[in-house]
Each structure stands twice: as structure tokens, then as C-alpha cells.
C-alpha positions in Angstrom: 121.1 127.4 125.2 118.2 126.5 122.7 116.4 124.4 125.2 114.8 121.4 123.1 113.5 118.0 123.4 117.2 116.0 123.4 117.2 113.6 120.6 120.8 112.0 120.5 124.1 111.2 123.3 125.6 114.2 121.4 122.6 116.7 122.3 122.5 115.0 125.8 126.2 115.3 126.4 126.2 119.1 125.6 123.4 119.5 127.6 125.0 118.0 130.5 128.2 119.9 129.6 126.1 123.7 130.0 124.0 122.3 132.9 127.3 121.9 134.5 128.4 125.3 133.6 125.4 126.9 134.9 125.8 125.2 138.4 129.2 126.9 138.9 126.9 130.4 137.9 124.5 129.4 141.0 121.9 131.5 139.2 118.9 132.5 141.5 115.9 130.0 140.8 113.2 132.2 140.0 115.4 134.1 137.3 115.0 133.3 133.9 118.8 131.9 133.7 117.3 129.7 137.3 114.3 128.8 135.3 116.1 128.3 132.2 118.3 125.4 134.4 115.4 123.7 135.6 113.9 123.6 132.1 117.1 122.1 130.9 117.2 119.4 134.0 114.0 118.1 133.5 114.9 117.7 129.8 117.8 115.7 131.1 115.6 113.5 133.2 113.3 112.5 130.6 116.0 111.8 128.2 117.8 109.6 130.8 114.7 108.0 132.0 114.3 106.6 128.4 117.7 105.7 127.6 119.4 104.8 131.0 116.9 102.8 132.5 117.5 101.1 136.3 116.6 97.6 137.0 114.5 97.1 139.8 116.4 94.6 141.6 114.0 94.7 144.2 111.2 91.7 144.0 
């Protein structure tokens, strides 16, 4: 996976789609295929925080 900055619901979607792959690999964390996942999580996250915002319904 070329792990970049996701720009567009398509990159986000495949990135979701290999994220999910990976899981069912369980690579070790501290392996470059672990590190490589949690590169490509926190890509998600950021990406999400932008376009999915939550509410905070809490006042």
C-alpha cells in the first residue's frame, strides 16, 4: 500500500478496504507490515476527523 495523505471517498474507501485485509493478517505491531497498519489508521482518523465530523450533543 502507497501510504499517503487520503484526498478523496475513493482513496478512503480503499484504504479502509486494505486496513481490513491487514486485520485478518494480525501482523505483529512492531513489524514493518504492524507499523505500516498503524501508519495507515492514523491516516484514516484524520481523514474521518475532517469529513465525518460528530456533533457534540452534549451542552
Amino acid at each position: 500500500m502507497n501510504l499517503e495523505p487520503i484526498k478523496t471517498d475513493k482513496d478512503y474507501e480503499a484504504m479502509l478496504k486494505w486496513v481490513n485485509i491487514q486485520f485478518d493478517l494480525s501482523p505483529n505491531i512492531d513489524s514493518p507490515a504492524g507499523k505500516e497498519l498503524q501508519t495507515a489508521l492514523l491516516l484514516i482518523k484524520d481523514y474521518e476527523d475532517v469529513h465525518y465530523k460528530i456533533p457534540n450533543l452534549i451542552s
